[in-house]
N, C-alpha and C positions, 0 to 999 in steps of 0.2 A: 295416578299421574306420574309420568317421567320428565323428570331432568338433563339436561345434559351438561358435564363438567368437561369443560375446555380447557387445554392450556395451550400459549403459545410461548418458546422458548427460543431464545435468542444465541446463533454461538460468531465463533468466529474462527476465523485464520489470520496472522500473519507473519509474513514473511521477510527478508531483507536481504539482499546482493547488491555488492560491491562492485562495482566495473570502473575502471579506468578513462578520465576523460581529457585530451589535451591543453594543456597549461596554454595553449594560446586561444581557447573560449573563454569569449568575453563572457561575465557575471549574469547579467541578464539576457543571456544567450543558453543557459546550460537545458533550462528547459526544451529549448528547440534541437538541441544537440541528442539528447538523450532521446527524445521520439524520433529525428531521423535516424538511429542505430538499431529502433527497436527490436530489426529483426537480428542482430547481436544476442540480444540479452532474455529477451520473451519466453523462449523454450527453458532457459535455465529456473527462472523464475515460476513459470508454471511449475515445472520438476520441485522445485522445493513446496512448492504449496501442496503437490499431490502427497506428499510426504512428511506434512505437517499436521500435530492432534485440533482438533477443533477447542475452541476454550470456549468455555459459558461469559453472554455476555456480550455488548455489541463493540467492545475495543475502545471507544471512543473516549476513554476516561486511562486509559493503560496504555497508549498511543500518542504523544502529543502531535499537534498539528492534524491530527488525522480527526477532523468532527464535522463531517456532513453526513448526518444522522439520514438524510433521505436517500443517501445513494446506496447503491448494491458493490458498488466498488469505487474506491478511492485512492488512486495513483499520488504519491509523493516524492522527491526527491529530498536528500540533505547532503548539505557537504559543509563536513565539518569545520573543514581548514579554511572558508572564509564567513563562517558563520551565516550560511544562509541555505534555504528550502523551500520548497514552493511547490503546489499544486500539478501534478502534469495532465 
């Protein structure tokens, strides 16, 4: 009789860039700001992913805000200087 042993292993990437957003975006505006620039910022950010080691492990516990276990990718924003981040 044969067996078979399976594993499935989990890793991750992530990454973080800083860009510059105008001090006259309103608070619950930033999300929309930051997708219409996307094509600003998207090439930088892929470049640092390609350039990044994979870590063991689905991130969501080494990551705060970032826990939507079902998705394949999960965009965030933070900005520190008015304490707030959210979803993109």
């Amino acid at each position: 009789m044969k067996v078979k042993i399976e594993q499935r292993s989990v890793y991750h990437k992530f990454v973080e860039l800083e860009i510059e957003i105008p001090d006259t975006i309103e608070e619950d505006k930033i999300d929309e700001y930051i997708l219409s620039i996307e094509d600003q910022w998207i090439e930088d950010i892929d470049h640092k992913l390609n350039e990044t080691e994979f870590i063991l492990g689905t991130g969501l516990y080494d990551h705060p805000g970032h826990e939507d276990s079902e998705a394949e990718h999960e965009w965030r924003y933070e900005c520190e200087e008015w304490g707030i981040g959210g979803h993109l």
